[in-house]
PADREN-345834 format. One record per residue (C-alpha): x, y, z; chain; residue number from 1; residue in one letter. Coordinates in pm, 1 decimal, decimal comma. Last residue first. Layout:
@east X north Y up Z chain A resi NUM resn A
...
# end
This chain:
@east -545,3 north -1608,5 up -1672,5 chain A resi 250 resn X
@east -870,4 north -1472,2 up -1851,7 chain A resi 249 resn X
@east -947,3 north -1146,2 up -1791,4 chain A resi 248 resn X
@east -1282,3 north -978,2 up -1948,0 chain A resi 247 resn X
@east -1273,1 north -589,7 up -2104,0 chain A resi 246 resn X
@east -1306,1 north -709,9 up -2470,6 chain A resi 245 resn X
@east -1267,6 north -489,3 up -2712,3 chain A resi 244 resn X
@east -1085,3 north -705,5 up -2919,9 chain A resi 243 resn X
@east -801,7 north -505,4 up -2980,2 chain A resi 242 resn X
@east -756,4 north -240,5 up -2724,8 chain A resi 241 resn X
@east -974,8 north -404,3 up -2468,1 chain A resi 240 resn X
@east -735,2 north -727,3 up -2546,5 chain A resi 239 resn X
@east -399,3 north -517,4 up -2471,6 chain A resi 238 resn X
@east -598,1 north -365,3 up -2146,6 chain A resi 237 resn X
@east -706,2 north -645,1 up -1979,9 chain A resi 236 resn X
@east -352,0 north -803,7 up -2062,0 chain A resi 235 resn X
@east -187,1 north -441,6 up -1877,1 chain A resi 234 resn X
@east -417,7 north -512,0 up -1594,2 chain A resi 233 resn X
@east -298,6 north -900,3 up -1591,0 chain A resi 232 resn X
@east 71,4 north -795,4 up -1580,7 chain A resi 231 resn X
@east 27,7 north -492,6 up -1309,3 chain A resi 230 resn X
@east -175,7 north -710,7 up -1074,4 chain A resi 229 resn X
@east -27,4 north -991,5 up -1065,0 chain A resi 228 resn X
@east -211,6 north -1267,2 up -876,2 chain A resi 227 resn X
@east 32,0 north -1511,3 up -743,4 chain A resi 226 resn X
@east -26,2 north -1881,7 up -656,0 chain A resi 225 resn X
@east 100,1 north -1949,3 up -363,8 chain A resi 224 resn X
@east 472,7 north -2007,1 up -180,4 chain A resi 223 resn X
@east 589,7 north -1750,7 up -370,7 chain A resi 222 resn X
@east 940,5 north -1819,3 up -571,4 chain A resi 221 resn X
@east 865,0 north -1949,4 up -931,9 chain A resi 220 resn X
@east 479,3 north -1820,0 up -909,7 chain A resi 219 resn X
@east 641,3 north -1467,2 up -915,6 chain A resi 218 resn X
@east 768,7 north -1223,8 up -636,5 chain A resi 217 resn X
@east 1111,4 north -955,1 up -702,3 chain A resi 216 resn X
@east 956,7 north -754,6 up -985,8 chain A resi 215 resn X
@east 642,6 north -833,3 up -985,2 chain A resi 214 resn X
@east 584,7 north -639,1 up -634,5 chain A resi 213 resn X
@east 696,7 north -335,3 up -825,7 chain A resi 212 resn X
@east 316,8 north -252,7 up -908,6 chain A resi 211 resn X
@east 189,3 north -334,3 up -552,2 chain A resi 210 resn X
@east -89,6 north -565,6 up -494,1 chain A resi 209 resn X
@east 38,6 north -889,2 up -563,8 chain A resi 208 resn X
@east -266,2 north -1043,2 up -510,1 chain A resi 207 resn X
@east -165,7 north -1406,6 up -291,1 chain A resi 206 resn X
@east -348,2 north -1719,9 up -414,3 chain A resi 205 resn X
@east -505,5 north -1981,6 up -184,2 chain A resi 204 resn X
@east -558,2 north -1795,4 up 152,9 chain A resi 203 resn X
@east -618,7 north -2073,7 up 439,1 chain A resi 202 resn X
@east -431,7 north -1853,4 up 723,3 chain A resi 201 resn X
@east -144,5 north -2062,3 up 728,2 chain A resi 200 resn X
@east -121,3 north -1957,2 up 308,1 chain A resi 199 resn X
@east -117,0 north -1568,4 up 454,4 chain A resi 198 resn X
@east 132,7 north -1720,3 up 662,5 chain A resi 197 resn X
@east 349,8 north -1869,9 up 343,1 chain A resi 196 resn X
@east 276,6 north -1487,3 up 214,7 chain A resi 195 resn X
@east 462,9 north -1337,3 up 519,3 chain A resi 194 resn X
@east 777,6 north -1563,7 up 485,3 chain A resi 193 resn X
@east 807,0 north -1567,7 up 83,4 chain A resi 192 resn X
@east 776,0 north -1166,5 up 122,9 chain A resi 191 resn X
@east 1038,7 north -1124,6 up 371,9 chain A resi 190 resn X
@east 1234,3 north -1373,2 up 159,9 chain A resi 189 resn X
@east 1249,3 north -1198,1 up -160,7 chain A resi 188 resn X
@east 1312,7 north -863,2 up 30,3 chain A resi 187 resn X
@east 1634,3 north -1041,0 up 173,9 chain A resi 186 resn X
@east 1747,0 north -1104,7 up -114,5 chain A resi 185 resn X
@east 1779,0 north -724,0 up -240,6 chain A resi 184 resn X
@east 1585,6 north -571,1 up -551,9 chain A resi 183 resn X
@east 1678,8 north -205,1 up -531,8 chain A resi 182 resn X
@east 1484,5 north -7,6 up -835,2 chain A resi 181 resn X
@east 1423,8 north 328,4 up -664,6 chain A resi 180 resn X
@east 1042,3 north 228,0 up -596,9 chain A resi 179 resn X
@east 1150,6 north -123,5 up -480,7 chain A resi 178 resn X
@east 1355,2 north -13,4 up -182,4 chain A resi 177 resn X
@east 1290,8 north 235,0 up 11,6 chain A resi 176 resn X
@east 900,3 north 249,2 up -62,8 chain A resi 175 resn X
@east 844,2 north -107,7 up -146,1 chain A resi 174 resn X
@east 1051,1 north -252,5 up 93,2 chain A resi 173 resn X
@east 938,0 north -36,7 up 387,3 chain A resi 172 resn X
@east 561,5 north -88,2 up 259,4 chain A resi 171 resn X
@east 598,5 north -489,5 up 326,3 chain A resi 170 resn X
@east 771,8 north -422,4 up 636,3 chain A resi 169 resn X
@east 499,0 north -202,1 up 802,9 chain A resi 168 resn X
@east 240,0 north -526,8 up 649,4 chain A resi 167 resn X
@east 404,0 north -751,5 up 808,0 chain A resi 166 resn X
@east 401,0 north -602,4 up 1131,8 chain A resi 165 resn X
@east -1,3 north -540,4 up 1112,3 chain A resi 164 resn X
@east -34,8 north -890,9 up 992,1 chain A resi 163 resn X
@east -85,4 north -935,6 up 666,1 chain A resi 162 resn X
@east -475,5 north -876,8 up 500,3 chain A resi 161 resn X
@east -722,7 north -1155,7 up 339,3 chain A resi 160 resn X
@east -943,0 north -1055,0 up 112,6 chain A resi 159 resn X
@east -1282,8 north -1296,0 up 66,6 chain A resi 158 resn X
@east -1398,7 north -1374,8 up -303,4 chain A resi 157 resn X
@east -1769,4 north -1425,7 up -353,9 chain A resi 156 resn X
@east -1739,1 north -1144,4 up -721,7 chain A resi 155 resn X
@east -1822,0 north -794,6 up -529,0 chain A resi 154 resn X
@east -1636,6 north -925,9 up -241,3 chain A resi 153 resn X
@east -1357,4 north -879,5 up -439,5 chain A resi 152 resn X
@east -1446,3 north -538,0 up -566,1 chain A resi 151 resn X
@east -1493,3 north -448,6 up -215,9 chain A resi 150 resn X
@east -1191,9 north -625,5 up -31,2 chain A resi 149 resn X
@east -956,3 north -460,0 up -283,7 chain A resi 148 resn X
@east -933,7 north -109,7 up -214,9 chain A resi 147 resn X
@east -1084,4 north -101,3 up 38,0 chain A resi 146 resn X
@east -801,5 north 43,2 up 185,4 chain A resi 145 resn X
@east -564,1 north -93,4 up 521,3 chain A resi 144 resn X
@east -378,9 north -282,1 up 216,0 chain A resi 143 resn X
@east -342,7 north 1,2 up -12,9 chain A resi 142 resn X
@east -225,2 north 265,0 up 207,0 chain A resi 141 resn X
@east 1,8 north 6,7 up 368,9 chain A resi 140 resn X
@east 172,6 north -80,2 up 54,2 chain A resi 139 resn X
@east 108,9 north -363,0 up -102,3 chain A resi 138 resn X
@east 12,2 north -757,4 up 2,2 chain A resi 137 resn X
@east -286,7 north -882,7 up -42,6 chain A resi 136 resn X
@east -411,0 north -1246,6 up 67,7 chain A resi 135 resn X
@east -658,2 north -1415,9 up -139,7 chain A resi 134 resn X
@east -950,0 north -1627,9 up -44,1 chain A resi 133 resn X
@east -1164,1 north -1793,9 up -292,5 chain A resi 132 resn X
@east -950,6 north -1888,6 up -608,6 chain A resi 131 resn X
@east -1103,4 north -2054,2 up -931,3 chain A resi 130 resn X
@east -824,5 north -1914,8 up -1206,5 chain A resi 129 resn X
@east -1129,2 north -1754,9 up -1338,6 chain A resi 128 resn X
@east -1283,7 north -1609,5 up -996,9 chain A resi 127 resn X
@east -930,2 north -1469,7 up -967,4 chain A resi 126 resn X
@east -861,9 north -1301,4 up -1307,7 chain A resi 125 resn X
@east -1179,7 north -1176,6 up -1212,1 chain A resi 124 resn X
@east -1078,9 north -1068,8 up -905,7 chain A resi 123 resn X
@east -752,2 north -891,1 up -1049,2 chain A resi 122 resn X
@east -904,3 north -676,9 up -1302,2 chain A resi 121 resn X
@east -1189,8 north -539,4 up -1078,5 chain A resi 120 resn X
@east -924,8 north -466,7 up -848,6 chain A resi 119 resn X
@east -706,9 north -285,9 up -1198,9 chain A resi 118 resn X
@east -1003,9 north -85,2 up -1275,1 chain A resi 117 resn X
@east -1024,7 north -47,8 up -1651,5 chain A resi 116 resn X
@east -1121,0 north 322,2 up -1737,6 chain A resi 115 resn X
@east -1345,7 north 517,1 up -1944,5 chain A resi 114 resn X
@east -1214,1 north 870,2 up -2061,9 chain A resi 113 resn X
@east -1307,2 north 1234,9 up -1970,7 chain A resi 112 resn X
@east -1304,0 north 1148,6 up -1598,0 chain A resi 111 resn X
@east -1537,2 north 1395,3 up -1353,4 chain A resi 110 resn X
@east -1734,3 north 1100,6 up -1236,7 chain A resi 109 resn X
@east -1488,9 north 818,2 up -1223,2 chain A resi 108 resn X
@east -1173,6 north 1024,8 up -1088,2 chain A resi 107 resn X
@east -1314,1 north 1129,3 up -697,0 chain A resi 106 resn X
@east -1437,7 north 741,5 up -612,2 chain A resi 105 resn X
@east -1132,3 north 657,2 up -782,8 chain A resi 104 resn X
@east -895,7 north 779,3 up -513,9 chain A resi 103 resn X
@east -813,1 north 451,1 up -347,0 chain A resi 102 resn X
@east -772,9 north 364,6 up -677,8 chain A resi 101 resn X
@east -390,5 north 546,2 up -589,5 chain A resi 100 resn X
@east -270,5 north 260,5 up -380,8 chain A resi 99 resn X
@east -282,3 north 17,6 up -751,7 chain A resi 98 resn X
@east -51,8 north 179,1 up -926,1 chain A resi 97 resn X
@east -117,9 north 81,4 up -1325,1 chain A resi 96 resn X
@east -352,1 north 328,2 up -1397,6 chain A resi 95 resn X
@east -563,2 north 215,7 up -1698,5 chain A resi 94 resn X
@east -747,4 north 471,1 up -1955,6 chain A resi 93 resn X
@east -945,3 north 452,4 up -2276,1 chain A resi 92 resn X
@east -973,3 north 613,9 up -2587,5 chain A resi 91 resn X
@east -612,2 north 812,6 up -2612,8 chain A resi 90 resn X
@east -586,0 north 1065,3 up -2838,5 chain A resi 89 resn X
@east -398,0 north 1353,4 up -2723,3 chain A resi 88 resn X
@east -619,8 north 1554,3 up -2532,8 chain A resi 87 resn X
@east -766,1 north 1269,3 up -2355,9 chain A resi 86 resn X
@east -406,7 north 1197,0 up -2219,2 chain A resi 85 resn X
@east -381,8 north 1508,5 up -2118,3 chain A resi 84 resn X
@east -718,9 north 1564,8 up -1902,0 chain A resi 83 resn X
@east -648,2 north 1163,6 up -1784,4 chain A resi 82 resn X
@east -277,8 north 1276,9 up -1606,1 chain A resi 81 resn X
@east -474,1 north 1618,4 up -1455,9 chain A resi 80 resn X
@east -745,1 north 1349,4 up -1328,4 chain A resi 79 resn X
@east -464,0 north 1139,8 up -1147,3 chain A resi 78 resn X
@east -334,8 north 1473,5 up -953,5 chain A resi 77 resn X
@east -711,3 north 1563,1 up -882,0 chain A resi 76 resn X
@east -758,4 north 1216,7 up -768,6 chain A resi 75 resn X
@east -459,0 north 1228,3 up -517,7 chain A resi 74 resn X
@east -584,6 north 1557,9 up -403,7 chain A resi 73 resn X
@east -909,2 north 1433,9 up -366,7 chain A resi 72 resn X
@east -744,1 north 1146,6 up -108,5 chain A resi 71 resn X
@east -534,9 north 1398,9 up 53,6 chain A resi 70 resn X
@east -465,7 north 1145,6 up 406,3 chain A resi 69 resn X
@east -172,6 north 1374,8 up 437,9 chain A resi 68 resn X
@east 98,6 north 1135,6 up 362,7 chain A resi 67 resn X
@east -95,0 north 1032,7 up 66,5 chain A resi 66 resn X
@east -124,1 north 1342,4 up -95,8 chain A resi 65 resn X
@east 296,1 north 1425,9 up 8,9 chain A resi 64 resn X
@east 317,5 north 1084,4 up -140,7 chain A resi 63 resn X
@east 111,5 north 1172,0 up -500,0 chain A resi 62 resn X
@east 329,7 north 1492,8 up -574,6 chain A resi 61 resn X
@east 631,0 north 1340,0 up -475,8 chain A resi 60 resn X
@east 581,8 north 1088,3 up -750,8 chain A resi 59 resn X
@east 646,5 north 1371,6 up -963,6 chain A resi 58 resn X
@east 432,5 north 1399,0 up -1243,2 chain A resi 57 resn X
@east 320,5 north 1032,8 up -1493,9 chain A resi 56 resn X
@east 164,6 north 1036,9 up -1858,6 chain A resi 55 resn X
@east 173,2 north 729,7 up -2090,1 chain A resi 54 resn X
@east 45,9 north 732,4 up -2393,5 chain A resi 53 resn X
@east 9,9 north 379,5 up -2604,7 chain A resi 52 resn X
@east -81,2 north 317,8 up -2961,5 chain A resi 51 resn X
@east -160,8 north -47,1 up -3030,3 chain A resi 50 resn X
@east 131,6 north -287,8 up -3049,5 chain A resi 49 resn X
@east 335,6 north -444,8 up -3357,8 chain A resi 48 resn X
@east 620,4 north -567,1 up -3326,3 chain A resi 47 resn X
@east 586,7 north -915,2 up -3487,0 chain A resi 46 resn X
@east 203,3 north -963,0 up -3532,2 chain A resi 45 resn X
@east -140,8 north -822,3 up -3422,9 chain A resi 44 resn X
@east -249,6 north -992,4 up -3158,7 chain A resi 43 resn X
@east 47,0 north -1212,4 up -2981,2 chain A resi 42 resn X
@east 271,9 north -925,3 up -3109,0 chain A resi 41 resn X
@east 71,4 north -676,3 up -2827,9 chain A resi 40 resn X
@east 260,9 north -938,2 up -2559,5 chain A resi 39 resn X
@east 590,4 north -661,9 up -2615,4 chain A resi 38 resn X
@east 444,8 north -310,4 up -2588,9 chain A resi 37 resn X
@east 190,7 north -402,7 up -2350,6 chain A resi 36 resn X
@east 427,2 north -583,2 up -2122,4 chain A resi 35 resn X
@east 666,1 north -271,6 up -2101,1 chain A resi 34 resn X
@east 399,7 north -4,8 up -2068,4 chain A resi 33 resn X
@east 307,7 north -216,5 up -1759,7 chain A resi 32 resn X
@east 651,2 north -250,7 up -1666,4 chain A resi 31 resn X
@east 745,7 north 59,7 up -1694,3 chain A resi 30 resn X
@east 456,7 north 233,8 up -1520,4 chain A resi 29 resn X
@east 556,8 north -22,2 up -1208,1 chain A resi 28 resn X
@east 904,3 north 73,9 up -1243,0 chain A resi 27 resn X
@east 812,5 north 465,9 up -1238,4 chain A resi 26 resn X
@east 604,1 north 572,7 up -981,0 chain A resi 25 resn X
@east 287,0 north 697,8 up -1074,5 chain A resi 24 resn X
@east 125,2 north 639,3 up -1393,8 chain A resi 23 resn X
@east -146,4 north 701,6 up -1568,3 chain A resi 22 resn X
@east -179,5 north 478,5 up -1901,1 chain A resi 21 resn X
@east -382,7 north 598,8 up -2215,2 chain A resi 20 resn X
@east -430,7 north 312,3 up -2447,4 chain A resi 19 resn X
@east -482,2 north 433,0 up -2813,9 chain A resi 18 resn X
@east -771,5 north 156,3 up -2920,7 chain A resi 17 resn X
@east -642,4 north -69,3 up -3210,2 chain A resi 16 resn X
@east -788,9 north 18,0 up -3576,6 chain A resi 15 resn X
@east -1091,4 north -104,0 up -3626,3 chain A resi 14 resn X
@east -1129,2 north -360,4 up -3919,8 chain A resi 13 resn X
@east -1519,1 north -284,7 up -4041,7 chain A resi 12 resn X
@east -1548,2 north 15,6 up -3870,6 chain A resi 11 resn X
@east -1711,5 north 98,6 up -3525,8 chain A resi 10 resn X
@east -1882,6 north 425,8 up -3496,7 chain A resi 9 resn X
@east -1792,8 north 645,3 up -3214,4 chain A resi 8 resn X
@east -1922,0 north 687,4 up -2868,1 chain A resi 7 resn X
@east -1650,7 north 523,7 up -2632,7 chain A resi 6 resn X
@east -1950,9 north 265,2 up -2606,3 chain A resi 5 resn X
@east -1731,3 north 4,5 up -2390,8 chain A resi 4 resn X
@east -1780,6 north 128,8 up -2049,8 chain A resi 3 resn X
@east -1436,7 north -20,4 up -1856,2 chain A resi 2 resn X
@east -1569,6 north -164,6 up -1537,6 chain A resi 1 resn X
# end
């Protein structure tokens, strides 16, 4: 989790921590940056929001990675994102794409900022919503990672994975689809089919383990309880930034 000694003395009325946020692809970054800048009212008034930096290259830079099975090369691409961040202020960092923590193991000991992990994010927002098996759904880098099993495991909580089909169609939507900003029907209800089997297979929420995922799947249209991931990391980091507190509530 997120070390909170960031090595400088605390005043009296601290300022807001400068959120650094590395993206990826774009409507997941956007929405992240999006919730920040609009729930950070709830803390500190109409408007207002703590400083936020967000850095993101070519998404073609992290696929061709990922296509190759490059996992340094994905966290030298996510450590060049922190380097410039750093340099301009920010305390703290949060990537908002959850297929690239598959890298983190190559980020957390070279990074010149602390981070929030979004898994670690997500199972305690679990554990405090009182969930115990959770299907995940993302793209197939992420699911077939452990991504998520370990930090839920980590906290009791069992990770539950699609079926191999359903998770080739899950990446096809978010790929060709989601990632250019398509939100069809029919994506709706591939996802409300594969999570009610997820529910068949005794799963009781369903992480939502793809930034864009949001954007089409909510608790109005999933047949569980959704955990999602890009909303609840960018609440971790809001109350980090001023409270400095690194728990989740839901």
């Amino acid at each position: 989790m997120l070390q909170t000694d960031l090595g400088r003395s605390t005043p009296r009325h601290p300022a807001p921590r400068h959120i650094g946020i590395v993206g990826c692809s774009a409507e997941g970054a956007a929405l992240c940056y999006r919730t920040i800048c609009v729930e950070g009212a709830q803390f500190l008034g109409p408007h207002a929001h703590p400083e936020v930096s967000l850095h993101t290259p070519s998404l073609a830079n992290y696929t061709a990675c990922l296509e190759q099975g490059d996992w340094p090369g994905v966290g030298g691409l996510i450590l060049a994102s922190a380097e410039k961040l750093a340099k301009i202020g920010a305390d703290f960092l949060i990537c908002p794409d959850n297929t690239i923590h598959g890298a983190f193991a190559h980020v957390a000991p070279r990074s010149p900022l602390p981070w929030l992990h979004i898994a670690e994010v997500v199972a305690e927002a679990a554990v405090a919503r009182g969930f115990r098996r959770l299907g995940l759904t993302g793209t197939r880098w992420l699911v077939d990672s452990e991504v998520y099993p370990e930090k839920a495991a980590a906290r009791g909580l069992e990770v539950l994975r699609p079926e191999p089909a359903d998770r080739d169609a899950i990446d096809r939507i978010i790929m060709d689809d989601l990632l250019y900003g398509r939100f069809k029907p029919e994506a709706v209800e591939t996802f409300q089919r594969i999570i009610s089997g997820l529910e068949d297979r005794g799963c009781d929420a369903v992480i939502l383990g793809c930034t864009e995922i949001p954007l089409i799947v909510d608790d109005g249209n999933s047949p569980l309880p959704t955990l999602d991931s890009t909303r609840l990391l960018a609440r971790a980091a809001l109350r980090h930034a001023v409270q400095g507190d690194a728990g989740v509530t839901s």
